[in-house]
DSSP file (Angstrom, degrees, kcal/mol; ACC not computed):
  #  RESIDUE AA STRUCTURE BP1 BP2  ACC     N-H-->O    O-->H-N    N-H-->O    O-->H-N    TCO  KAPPA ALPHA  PHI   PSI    X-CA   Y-CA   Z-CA
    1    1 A X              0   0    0      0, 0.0     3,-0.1     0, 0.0     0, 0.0   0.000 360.0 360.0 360.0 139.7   83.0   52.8  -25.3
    2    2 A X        -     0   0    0      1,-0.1     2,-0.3     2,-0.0     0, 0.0   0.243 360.0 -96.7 -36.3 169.5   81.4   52.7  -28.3
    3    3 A X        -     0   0    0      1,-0.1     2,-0.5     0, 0.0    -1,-0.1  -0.825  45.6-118.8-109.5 158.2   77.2   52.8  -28.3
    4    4 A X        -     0   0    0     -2,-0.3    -1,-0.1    -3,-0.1    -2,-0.0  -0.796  20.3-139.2-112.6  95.4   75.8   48.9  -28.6
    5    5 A X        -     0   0    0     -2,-0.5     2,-0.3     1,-0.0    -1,-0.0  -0.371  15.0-142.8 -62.6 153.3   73.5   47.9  -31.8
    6    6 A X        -     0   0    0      0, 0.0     2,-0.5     0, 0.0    -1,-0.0  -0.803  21.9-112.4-104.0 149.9   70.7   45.8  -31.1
    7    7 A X        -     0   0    0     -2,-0.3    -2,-0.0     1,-0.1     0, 0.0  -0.825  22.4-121.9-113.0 155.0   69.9   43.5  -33.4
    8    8 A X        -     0   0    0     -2,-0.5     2,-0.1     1,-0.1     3,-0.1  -0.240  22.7-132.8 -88.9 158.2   66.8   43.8  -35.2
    9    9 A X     >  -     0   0    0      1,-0.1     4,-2.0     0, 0.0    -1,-0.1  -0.553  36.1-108.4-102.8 166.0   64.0   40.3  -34.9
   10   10 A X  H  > S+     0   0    0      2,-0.2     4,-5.4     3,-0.1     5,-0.4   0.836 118.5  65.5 -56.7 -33.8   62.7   39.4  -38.5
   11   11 A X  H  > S+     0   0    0      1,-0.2     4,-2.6     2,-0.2     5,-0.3   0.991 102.2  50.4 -63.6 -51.7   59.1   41.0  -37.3
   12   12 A X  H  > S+     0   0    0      1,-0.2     4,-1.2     2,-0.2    -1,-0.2   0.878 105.1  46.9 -42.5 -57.0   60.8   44.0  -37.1
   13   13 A X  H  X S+     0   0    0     -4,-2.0     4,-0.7     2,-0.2    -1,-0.2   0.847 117.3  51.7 -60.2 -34.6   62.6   44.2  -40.6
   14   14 A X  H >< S+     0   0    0     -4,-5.4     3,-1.9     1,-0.2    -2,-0.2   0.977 109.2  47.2 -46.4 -66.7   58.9   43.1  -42.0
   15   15 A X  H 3< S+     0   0    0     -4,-2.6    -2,-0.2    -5,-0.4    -1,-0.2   0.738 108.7  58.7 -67.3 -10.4   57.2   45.8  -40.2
   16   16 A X  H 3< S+     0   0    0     -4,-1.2    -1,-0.3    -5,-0.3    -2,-0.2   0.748  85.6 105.9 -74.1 -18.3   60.1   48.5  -41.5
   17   17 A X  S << S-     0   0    0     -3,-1.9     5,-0.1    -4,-0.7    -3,-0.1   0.247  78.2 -98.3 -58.7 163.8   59.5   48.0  -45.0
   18   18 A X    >>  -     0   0    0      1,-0.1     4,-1.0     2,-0.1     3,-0.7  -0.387  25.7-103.0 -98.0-174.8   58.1   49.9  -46.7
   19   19 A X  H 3> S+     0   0    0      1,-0.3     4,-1.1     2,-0.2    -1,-0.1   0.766 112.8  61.2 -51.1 -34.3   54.4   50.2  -47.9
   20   20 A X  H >4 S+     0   0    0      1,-0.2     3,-0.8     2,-0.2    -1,-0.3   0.896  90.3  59.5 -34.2 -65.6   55.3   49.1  -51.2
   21   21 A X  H X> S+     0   0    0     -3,-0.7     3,-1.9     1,-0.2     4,-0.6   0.952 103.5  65.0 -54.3 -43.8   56.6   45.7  -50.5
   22   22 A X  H 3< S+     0   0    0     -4,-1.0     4,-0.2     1,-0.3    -1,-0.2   0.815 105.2  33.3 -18.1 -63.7   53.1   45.2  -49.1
   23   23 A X  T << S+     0   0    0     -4,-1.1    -1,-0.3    -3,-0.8    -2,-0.1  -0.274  93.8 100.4-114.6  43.1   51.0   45.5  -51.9
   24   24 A X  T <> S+     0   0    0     -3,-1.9     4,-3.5     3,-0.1     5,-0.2   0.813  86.9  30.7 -62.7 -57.9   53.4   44.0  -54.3
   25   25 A X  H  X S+     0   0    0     -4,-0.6     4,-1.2     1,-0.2    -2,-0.1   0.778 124.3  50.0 -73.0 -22.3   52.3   40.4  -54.8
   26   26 A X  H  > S+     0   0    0     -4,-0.2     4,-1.8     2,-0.2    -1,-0.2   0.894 112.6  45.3 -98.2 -30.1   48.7   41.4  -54.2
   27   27 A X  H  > S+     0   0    0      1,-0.2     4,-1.2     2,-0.2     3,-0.4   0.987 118.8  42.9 -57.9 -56.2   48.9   44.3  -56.8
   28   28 A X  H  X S+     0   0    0     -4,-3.5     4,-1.1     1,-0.2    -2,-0.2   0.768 115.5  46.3 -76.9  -8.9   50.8   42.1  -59.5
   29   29 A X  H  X S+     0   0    0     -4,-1.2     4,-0.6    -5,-0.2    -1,-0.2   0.838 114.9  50.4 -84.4 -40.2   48.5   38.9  -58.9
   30   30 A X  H  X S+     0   0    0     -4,-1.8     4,-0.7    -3,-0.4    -2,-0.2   0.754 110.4  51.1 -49.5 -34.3   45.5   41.7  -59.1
   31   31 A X  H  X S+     0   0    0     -4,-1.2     4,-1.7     1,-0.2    -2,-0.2   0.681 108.3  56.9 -91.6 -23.2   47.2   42.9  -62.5
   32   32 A X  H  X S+     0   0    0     -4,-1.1     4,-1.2     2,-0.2    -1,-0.2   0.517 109.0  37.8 -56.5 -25.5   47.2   39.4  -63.7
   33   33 A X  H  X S+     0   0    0     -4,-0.6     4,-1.7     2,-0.2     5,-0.2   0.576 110.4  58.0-112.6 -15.2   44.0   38.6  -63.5
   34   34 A X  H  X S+     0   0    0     -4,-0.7     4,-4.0     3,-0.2     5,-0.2   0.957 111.7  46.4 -54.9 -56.8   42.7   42.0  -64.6
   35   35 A X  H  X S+     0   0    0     -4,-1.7     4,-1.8     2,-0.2    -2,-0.2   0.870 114.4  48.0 -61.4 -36.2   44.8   41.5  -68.0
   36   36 A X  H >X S+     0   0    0     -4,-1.2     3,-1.5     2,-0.2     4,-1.3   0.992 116.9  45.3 -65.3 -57.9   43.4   37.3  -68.4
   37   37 A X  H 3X S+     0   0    0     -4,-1.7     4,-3.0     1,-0.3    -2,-0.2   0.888 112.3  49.3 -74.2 -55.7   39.8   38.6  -67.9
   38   38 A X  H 3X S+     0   0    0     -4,-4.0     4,-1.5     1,-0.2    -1,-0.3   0.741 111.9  50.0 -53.4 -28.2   40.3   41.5  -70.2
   39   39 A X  H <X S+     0   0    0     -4,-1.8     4,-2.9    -3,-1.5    -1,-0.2   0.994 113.0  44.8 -60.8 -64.9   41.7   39.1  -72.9
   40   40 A X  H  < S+     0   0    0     -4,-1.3     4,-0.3     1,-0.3    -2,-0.2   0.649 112.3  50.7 -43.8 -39.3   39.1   36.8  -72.7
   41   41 A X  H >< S+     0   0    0     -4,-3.0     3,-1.5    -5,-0.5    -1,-0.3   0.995 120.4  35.3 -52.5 -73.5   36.7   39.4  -72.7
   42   42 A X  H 3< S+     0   0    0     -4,-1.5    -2,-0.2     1,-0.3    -3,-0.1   0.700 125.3  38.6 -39.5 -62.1   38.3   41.1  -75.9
   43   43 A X  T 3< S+     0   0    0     -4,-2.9    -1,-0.3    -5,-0.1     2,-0.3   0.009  78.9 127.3-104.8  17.6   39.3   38.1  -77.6
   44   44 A X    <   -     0   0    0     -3,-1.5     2,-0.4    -4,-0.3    -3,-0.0  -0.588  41.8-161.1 -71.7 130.2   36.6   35.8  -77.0
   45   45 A X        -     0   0    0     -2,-0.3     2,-0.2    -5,-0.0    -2,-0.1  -0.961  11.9-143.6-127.0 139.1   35.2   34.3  -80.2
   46   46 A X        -     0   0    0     -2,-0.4     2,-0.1     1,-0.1     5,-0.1  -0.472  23.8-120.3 -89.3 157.8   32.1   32.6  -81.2
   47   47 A X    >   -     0   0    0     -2,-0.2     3,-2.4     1,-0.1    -1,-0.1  -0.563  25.1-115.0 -92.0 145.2   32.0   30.1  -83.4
   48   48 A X  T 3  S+     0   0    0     16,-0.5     4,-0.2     1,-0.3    15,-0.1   0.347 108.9  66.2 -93.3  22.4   30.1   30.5  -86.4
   49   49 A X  T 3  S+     0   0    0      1,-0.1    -1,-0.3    15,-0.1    15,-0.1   0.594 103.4  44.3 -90.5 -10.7   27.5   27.5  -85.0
   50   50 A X  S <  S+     0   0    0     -3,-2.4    -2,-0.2     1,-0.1    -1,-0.1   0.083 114.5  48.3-123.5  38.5   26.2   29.3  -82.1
   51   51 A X  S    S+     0   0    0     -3,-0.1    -3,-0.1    -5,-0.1    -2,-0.1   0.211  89.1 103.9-101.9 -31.3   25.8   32.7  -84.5
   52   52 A X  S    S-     0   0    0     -4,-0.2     3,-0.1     1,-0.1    10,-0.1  -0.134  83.2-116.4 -53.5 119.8   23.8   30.2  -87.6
   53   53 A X        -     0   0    0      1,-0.1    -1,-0.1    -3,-0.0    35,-0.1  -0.231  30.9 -90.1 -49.0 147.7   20.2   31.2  -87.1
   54   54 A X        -     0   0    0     35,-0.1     2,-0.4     1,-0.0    35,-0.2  -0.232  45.5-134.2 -53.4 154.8   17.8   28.7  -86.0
   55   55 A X  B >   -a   89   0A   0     33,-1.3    35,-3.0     3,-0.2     3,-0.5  -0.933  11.4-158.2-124.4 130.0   16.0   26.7  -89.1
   56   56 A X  T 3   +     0   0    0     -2,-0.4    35,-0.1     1,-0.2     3,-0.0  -0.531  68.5  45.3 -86.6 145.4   12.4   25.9  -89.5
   57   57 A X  T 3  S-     0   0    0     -2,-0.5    -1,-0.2    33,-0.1     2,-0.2   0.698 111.6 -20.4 101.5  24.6   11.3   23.3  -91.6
   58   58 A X  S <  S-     0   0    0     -3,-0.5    33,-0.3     2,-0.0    -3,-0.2  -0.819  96.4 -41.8 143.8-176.0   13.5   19.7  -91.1
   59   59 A X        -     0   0    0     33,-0.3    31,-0.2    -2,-0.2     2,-0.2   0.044  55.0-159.4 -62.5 175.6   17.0   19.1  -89.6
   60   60 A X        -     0   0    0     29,-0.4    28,-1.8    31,-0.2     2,-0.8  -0.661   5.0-152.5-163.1 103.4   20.2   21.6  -90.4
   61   61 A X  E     -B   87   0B   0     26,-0.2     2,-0.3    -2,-0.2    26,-0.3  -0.798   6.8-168.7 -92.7 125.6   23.5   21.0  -90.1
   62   62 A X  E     -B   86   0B   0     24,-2.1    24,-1.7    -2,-0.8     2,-0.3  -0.711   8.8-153.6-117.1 151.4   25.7   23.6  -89.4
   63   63 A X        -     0   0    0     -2,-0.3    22,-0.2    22,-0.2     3,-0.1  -0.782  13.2-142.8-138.7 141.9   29.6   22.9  -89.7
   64   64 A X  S    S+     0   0    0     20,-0.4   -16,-0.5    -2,-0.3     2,-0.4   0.627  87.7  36.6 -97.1  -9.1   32.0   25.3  -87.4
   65   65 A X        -     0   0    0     19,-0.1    -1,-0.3     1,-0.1     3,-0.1  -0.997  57.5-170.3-152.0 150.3   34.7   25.5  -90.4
   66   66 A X  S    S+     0   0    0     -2,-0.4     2,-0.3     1,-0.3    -1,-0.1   0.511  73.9  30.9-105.6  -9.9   34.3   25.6  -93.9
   67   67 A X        -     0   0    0      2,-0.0     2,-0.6     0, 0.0    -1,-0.3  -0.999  54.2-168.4-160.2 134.8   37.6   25.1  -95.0
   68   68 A X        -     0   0    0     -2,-0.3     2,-0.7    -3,-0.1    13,-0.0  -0.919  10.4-172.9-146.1 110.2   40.6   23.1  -93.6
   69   69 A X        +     0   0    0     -2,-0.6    -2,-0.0     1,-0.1     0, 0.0  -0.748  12.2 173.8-106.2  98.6   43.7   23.9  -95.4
   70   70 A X        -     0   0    0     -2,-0.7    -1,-0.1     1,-0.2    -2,-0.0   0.061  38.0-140.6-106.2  55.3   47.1   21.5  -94.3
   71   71 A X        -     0   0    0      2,-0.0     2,-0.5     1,-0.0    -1,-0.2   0.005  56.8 -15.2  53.9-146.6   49.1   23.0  -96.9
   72   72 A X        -     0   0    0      0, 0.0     2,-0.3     0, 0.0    -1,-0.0  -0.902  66.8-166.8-104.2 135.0   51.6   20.3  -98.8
   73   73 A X        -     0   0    0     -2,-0.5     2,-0.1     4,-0.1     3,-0.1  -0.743  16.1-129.9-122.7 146.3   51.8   17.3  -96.8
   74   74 A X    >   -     0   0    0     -2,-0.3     3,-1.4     1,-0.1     2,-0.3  -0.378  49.0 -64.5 -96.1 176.1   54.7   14.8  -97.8
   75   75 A X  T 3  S+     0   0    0      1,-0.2    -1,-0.1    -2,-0.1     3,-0.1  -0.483 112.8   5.8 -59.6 125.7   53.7   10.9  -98.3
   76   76 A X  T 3  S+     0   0    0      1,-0.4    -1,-0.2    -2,-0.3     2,-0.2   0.668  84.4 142.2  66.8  28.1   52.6    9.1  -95.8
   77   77 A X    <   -     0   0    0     -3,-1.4    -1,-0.4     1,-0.0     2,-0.2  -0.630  48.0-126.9-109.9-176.2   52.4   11.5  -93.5
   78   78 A X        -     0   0    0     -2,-0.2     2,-0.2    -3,-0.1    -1,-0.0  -0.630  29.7-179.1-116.9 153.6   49.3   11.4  -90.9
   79   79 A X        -     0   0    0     -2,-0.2     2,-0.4    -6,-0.1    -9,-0.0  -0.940   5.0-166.6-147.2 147.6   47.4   14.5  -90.7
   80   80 A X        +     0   0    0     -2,-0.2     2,-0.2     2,-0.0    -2,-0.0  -1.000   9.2 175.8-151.1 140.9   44.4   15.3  -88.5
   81   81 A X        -     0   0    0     -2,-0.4     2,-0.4     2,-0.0    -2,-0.1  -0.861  13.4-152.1-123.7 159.8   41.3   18.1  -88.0
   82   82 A X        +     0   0    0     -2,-0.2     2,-0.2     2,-0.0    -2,-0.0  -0.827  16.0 171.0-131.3 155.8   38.5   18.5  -85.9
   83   83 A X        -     0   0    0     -2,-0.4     2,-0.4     2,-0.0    -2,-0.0  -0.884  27.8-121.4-163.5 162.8   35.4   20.2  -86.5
   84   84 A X        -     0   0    0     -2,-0.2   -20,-0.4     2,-0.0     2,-0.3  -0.954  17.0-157.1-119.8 128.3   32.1   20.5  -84.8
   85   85 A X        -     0   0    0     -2,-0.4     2,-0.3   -22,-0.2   -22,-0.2  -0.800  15.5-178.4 -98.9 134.0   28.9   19.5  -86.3
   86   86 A X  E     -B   62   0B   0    -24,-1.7   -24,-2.1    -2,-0.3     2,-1.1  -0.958  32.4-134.8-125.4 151.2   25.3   21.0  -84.9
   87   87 A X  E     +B   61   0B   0     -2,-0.3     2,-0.3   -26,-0.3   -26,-0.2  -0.731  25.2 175.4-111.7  95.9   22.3   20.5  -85.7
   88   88 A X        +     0   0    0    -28,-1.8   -33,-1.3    -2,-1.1     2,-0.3  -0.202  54.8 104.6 -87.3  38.6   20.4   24.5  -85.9
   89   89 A X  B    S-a   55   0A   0     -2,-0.3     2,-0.9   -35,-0.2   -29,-0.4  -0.988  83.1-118.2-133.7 150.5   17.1   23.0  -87.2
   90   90 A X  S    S+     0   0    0    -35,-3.0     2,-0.2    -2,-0.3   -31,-0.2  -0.150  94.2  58.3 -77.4  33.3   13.5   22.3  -85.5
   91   91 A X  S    S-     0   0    0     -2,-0.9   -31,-0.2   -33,-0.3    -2,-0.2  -0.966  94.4 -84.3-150.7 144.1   13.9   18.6  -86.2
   92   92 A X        -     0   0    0     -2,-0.2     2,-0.4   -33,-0.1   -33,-0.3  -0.201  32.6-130.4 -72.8 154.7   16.1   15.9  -85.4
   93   93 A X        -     0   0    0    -35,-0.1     2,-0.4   -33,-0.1    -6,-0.1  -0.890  19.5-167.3 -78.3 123.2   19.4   15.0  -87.4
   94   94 A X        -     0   0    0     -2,-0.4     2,-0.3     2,-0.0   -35,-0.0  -0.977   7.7-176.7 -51.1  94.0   19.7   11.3  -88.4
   95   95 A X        -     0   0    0     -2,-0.4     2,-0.7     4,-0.0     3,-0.0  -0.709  30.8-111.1 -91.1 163.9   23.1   10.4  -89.5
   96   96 A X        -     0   0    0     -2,-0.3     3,-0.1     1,-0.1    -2,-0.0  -0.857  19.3-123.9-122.0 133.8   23.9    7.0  -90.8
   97   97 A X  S    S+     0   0    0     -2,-0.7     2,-0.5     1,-0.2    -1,-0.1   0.638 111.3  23.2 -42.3 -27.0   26.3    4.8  -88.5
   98   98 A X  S    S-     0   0    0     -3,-0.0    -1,-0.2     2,-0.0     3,-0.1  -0.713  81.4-161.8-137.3  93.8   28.5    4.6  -91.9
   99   99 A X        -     0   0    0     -2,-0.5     2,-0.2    -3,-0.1    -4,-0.0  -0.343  41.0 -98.7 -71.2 151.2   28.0    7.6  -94.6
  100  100 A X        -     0   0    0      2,-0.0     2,-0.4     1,-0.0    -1,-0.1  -0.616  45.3-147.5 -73.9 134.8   29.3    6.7  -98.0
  101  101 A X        -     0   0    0     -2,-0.2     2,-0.4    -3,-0.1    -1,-0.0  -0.984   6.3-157.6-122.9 113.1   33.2    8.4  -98.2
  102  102 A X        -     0   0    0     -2,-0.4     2,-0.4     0, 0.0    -2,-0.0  -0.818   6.5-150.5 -92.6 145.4   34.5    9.6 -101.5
  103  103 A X        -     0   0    0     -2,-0.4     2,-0.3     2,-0.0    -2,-0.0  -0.777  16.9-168.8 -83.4 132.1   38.1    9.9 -101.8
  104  104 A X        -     0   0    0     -2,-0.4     2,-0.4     0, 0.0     0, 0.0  -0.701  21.8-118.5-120.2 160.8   38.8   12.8 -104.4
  105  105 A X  S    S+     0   0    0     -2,-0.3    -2,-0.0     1,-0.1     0, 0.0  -0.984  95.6  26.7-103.6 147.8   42.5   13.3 -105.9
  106  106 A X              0   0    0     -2,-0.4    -1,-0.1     0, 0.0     0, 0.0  -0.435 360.0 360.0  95.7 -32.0   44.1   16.1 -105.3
  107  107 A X              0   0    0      0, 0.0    -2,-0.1     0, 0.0    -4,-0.0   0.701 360.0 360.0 -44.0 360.0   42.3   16.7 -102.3
């Protein structure tokens, strides 16, 4: 008679594998998080309100974009920006609950 296979438990076929399969998920999860922190590092940028030197002598406002360009926009269409306003000077900023808005044309 032929010789009689045993059949192998799952713990066994884990524990045959080889060393590789091991440190797969933990290598690429390792390699993932190497590459986000190294973006972040790399590509982090500051905004140019927390480079604007402090200012002596009154309030300051400092604007994080200077320029907000939406191309040609059709009629009636809605368009929307954000920007962040600070105040880099040794005194407080006072805005008033409704600033005067001019409407330009072309703008």
């Amino acid at each position: 008679m032929g010789k009689r296979k045993r059949k192998s438990t799952p713990i066994e076929k884990a524990q045959a594998g080889s060393p590789w399969g091991r440190l797969l998920i933990p290598g690429v999860l390792a390699l993932a998080i190497f590459v986000g922190l190294g973006t972040w590092f790399f590509l982090l940028k500051q905004s140019p309100v927390s480079d604007a030197a402090q200012y002596r002598g009154g309030p300051r406002l400092a604007v994080d974009k200077e320029l907000i360009d939406f191309g040609t926009v059709g009629f009636e269409k809605f368009v929307r920006a954000s920007f962040r306003l600070r105040n880099v000077g040794d005194k407080p900023l006072r805005l008033p609950a409704y600033p005067p808005v001019d409407a330009v044309e072309g703008c």
